[in-house]
C-alpha positions in Angstrom: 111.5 197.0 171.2 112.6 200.1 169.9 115.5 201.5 167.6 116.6 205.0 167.3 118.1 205.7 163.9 120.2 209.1 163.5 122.3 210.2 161.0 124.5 213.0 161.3 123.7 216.3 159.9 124.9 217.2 156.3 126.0 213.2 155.6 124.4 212.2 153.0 123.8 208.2 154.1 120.5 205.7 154.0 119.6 203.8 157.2 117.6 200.5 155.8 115.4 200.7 158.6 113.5 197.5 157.9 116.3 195.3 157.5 118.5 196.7 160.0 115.5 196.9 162.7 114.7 192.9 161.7 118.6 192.1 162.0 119.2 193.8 165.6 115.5 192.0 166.7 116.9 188.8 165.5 120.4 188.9 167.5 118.5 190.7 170.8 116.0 187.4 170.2 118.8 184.9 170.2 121.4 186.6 172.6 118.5 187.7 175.5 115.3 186.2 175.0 114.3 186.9 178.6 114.1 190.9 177.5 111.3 191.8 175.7 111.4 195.1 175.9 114.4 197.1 174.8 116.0 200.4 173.0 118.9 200.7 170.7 120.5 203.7 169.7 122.5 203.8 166.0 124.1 206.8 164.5 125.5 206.8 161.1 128.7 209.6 161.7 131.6 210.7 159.8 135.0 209.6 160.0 136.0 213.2 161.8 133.1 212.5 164.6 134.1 208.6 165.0 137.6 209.7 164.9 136.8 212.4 167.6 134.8 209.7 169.4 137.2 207.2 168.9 140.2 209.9 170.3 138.1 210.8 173.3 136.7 207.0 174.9 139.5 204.7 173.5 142.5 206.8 173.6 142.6 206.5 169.7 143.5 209.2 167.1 142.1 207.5 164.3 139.0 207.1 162.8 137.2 204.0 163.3 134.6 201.8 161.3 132.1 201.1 164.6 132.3 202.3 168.0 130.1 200.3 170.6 128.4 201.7 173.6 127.0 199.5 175.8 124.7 200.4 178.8 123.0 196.9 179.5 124.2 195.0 182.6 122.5 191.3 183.1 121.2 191.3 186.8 120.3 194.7 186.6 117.1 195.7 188.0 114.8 198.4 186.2 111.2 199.7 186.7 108.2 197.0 185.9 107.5 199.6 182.9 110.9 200.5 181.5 112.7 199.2 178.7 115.9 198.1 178.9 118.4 200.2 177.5 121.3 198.2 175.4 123.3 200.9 174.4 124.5 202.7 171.7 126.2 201.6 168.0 127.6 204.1 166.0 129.2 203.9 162.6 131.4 205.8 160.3 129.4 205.9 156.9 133.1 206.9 154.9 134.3 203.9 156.5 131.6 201.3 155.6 131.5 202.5 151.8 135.5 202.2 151.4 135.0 198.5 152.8 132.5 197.6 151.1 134.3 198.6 148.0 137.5 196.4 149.4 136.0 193.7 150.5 133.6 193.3 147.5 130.7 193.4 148.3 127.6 195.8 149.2 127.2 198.6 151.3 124.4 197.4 152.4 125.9 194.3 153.7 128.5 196.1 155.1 126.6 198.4 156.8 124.7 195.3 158.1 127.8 193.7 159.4 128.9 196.5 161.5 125.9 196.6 163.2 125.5 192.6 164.2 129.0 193.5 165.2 128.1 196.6 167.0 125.1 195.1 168.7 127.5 192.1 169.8 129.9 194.5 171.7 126.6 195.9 173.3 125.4 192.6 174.4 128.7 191.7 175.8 131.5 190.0 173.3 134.5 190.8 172.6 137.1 189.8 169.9 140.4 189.9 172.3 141.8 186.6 171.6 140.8 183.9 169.4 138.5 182.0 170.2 136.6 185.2 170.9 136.8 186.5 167.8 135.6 182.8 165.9 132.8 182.8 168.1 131.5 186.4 167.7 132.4 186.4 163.6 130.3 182.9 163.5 127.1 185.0 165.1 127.8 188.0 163.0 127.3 185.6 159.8 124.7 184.0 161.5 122.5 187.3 161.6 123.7 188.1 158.5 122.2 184.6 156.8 119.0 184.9 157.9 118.8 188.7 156.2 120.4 186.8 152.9 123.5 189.7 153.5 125.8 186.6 153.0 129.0 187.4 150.7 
């Protein structure tokens, strides 16, 4: 298992390593416990690059709170040595702090939230109808519980 933290030059933002690092192992754990050995890329950005990224792969001029990359396809077959590589979260900082502010609560649990969410678009869900978006907000709370980053 492995995590790549980056943060984006000049911003000014904390990755909680240890929590987040225990939060993604916990939802990889649960959602594909026949992979054992993985990498995840997250990137703490501001809302000009997630609005650039966001412009350029979804069509959207706006900026965005989390953008999800996903590279992992179930079936496929790697090297006996490789890890498996899941993909790629990446999350406006501005964003996150303005929500946590709104929604009451901390950044830290926001910042939380958007990568269970994040890490659930990488592994595969989607929110496009409803009982898409019960399920995956029921496994976001889920990994958020067992962190106590409840509300």
């Amino acid at each position: 298992m492995k995590i790549e933290f980056s943060v984006e030059d000049r911003l000014k933002a904390p990755w909680n390593e240890h929590r987040i690092t225990s939060l993604i192992a916990a939802i990889v754990a649960r959602e594909l416990p026949s992979v054992s050995d993985w990498v995840l890329s997250l990137h703490l950005v501001s809302d000009q690059t997630i609005r650039s990224l966001n412009r350029e792969h979804r069509a959207r001029d706006a900026p965005t709170d989390v953008l999800s990359f996903p590279l992992y396809e179930a079936g496929f077959a790697l090297p006996p040595d490789e890890a498996v590589h899941l993909g790629d979260v990446v999350i406006s900082y501005p964003r996150a702090v303005d929500q946590a502010h709104n929604y009451g609560h901390s950044v830290d649990r926001e910042i939380g939230y958007l990568v269970a969410h994040g890490v659930l678009h990488v592994l595969g869900y989607d929110h496009e109808d409803e009982a898409e978006r019960l399920l995956m907000r029921a496994k976001e709370e889920e990994a958020l519980r067992s962190l106590g980053l409840t509300r």
